[in-house]
Backbone as JSON, one array per atom type, in Angstrom:
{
  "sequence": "XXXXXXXXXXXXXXXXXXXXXXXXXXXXXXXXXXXXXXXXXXXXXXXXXXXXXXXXXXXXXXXXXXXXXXXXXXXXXXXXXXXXXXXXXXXXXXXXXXXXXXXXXXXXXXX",
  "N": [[16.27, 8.6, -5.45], [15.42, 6.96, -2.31], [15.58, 6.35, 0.96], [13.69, 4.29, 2.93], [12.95, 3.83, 6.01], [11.86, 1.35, 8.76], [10.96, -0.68, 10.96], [13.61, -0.94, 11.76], [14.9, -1.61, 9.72], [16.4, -0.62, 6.4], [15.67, 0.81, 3.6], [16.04, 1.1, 0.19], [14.93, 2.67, -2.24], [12.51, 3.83, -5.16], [11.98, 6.93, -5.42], [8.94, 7.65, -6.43], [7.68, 5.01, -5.57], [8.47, 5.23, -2.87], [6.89, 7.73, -2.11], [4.11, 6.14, -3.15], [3.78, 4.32, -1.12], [3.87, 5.69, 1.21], [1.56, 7.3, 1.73], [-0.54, 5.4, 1.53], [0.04, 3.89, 3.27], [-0.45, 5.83, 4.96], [-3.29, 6.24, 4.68], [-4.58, 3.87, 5.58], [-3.71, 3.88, 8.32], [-5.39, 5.91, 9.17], [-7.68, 4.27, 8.64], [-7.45, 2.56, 10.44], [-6.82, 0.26, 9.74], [-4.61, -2.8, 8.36], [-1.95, -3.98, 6.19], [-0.37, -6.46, 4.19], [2.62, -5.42, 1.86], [4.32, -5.68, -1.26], [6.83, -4.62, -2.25], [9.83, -2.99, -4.57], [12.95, -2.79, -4.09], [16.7, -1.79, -3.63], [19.47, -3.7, -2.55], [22.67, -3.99, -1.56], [23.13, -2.74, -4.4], [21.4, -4.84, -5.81], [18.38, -5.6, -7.59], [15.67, -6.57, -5.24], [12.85, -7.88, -3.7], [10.84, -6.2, -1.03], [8.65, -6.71, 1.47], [6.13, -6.09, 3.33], [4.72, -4.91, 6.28], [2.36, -2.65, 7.09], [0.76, -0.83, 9.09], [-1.51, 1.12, 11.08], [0.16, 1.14, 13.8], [2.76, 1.29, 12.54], [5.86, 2.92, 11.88], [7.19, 4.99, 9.51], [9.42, 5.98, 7.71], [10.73, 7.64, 5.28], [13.63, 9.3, 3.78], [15.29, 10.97, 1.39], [18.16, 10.55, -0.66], [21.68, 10.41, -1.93], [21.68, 8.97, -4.04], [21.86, 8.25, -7.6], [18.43, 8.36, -9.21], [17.05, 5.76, -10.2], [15.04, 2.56, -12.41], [13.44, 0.15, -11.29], [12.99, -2.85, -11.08], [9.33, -3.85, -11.55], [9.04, -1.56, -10.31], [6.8, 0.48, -11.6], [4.86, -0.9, -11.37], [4.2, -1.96, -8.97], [3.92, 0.6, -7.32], [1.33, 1.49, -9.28], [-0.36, -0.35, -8.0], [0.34, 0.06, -5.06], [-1.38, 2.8, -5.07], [-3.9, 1.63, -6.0], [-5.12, 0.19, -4.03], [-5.03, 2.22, -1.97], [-6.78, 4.08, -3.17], [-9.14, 2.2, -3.41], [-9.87, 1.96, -0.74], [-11.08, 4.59, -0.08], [-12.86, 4.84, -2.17], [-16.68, 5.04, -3.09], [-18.73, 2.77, -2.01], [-20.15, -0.02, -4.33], [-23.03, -0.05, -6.17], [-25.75, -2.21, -5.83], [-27.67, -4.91, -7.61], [-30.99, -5.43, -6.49], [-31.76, -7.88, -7.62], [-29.3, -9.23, -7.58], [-28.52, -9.9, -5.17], [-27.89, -12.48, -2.52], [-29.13, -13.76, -0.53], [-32.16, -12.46, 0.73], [-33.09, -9.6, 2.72], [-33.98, -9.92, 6.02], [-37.37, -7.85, 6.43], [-39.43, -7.99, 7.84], [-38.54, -9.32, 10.65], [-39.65, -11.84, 10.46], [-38.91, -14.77, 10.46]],
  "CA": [[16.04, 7.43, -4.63], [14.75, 7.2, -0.86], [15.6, 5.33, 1.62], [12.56, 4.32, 3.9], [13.45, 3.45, 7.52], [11.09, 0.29, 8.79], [11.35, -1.61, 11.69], [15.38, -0.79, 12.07], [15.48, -1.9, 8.38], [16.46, 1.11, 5.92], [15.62, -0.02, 2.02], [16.59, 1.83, -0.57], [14.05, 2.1, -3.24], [12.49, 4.68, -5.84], [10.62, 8.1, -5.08], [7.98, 6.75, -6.65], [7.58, 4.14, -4.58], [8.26, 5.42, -1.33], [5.89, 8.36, -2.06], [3.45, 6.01, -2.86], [3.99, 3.79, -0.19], [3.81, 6.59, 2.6], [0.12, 7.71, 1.31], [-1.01, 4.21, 1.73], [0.06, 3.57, 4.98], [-1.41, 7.1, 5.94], [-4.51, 5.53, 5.0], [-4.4, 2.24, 6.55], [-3.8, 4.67, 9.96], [-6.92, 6.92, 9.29], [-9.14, 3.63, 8.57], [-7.29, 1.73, 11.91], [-6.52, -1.04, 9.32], [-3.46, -3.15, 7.93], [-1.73, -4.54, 4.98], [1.08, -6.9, 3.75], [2.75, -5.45, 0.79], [5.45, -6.18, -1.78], [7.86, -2.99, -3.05], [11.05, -3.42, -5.08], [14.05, -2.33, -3.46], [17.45, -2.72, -3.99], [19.94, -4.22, -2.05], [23.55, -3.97, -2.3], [23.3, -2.76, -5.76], [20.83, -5.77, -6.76], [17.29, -5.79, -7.38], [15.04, -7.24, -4.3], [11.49, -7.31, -3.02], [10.87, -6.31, 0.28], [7.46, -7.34, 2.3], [6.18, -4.85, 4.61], [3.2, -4.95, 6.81], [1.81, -1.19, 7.51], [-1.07, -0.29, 9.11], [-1.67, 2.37, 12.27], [1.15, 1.41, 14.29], [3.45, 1.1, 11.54], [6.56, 3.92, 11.94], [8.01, 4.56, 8.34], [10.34, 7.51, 7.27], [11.39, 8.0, 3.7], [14.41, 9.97, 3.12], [16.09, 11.36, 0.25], [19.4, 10.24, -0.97], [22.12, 11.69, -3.4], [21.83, 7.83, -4.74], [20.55, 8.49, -8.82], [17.84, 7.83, -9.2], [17.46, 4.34, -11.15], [14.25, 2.35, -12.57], [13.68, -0.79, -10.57], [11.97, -4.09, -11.34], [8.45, -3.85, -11.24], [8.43, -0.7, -9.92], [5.67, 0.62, -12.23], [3.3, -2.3, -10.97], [4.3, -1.25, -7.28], [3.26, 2.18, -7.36], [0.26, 1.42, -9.3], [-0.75, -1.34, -6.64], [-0.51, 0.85, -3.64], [-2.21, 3.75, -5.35], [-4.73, 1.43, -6.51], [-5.38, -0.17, -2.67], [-5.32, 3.56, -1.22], [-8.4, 5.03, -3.57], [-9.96, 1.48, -3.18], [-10.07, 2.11, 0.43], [-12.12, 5.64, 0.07], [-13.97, 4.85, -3.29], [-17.74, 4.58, -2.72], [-19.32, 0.84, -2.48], [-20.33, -0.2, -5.7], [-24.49, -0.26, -5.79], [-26.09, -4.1, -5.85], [-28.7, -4.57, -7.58], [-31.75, -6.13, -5.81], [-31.74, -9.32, -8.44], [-28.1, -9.86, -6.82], [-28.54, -10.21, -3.67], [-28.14, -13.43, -2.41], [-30.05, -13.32, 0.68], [-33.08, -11.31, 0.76], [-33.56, -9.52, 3.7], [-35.59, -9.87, 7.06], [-37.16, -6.95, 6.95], [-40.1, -7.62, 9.01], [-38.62, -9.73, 11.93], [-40.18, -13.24, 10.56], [-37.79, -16.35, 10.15]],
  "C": [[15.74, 7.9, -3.2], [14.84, 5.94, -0.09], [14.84, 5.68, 3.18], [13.54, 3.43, 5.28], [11.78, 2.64, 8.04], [11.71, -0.45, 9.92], [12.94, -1.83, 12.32], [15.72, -1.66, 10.81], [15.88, -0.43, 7.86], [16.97, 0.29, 4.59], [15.51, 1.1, 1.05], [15.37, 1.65, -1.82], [13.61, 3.73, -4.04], [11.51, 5.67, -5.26], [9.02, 7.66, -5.38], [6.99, 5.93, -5.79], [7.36, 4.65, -3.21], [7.11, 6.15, -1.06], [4.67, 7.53, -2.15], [2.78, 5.1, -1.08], [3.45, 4.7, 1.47], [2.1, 6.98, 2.19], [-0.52, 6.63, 1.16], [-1.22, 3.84, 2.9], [-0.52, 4.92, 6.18], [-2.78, 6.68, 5.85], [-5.06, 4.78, 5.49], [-4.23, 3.37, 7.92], [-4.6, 5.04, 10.07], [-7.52, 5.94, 9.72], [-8.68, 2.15, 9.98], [-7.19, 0.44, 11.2], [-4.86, -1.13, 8.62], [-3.21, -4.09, 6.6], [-0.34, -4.9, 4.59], [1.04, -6.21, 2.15], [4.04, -5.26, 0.43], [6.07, -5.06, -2.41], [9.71, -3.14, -3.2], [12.49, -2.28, -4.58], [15.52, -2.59, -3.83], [18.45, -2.54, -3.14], [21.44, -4.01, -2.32], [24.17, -4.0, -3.82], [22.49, -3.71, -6.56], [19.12, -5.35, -6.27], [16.5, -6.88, -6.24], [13.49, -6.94, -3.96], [11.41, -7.36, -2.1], [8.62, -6.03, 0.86], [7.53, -7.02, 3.32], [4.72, -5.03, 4.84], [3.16, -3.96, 7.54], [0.31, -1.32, 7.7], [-1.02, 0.85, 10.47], [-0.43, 2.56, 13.09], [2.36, 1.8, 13.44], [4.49, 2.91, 11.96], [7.7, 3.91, 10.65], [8.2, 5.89, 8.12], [10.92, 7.23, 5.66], [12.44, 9.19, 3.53], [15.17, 10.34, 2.06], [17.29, 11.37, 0.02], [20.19, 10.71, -1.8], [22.64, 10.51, -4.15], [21.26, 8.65, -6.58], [20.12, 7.47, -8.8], [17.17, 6.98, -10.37], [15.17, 3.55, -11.36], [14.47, 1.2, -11.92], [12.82, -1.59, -10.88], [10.57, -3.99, -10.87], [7.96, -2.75, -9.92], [6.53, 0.42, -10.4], [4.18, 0.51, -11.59], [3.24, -1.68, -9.6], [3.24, -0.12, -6.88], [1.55, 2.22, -8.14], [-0.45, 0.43, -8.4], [-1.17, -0.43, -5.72], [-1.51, 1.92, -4.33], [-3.57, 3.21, -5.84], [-5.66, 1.07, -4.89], [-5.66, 1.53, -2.32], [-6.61, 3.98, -2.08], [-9.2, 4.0, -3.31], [-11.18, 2.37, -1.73], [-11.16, 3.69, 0.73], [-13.38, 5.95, -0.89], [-15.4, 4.49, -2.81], [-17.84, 2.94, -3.04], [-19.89, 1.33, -3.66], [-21.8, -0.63, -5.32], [-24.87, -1.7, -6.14], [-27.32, -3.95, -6.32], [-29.93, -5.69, -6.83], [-31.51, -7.58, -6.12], [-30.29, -9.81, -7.71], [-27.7, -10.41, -6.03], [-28.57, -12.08, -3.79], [-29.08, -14.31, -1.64], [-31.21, -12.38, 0.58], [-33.12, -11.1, 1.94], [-34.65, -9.42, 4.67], [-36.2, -9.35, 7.38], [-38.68, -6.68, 7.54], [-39.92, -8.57, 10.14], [-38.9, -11.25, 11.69], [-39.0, -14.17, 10.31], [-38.76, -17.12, 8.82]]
}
């Protein structure tokens, strides 16, 4: 387990998780953008979701605990989420084909 430090919160949640979590929000800093997102935590011993908005400023620490380490509600989904948002964010655009377009463009100047 790992407990991330947030805002003068400190949430307890799975390696997993935090790891992905931290490689998300390193991206969101590179690309100077931000993002609300939902990661299962737990709370005095109970399952919780906690709702975190990272992006450049964002100051988040993950430490390592001598909690064991436990499976957590919709952790799975979590971890594939951010990891799915983080390659979004560097995957090439997807090509269009002409017929798609909705707009054709102006591309000599006329109205």
């Amino acid at each position: 387990m790992k407990r991330i430090s947030y805002a003068d919160e400190h949430l307890l949640t799975s390696a997993a998780v935090a790891d992905a979590l931290l490689q998300y929000a390193k991206g969101l800093a590179q690309a100077g953008s931000s993002d609300v997102v939902s990661i299962p935590t737990l709370h005095g011993g109970a399952p919780r979701q906690a709702e975190l908005i990272i992006g450049p400023a964002s100051q988040i620490t993950a430490l390592d605990t001598t909690d064991p380490e436990r499976e957590l509600p919709g952790e799975a989904e979590a971890v594939d989420e951010l990891r799915r948002r983080a390659f979004a964010m560097h995957a090439p655009a997807q090509p269009v084909a002409f017929e798609e377009l909705d707009v054709l463009p102006d591309v000599d100047g006329a109205a």
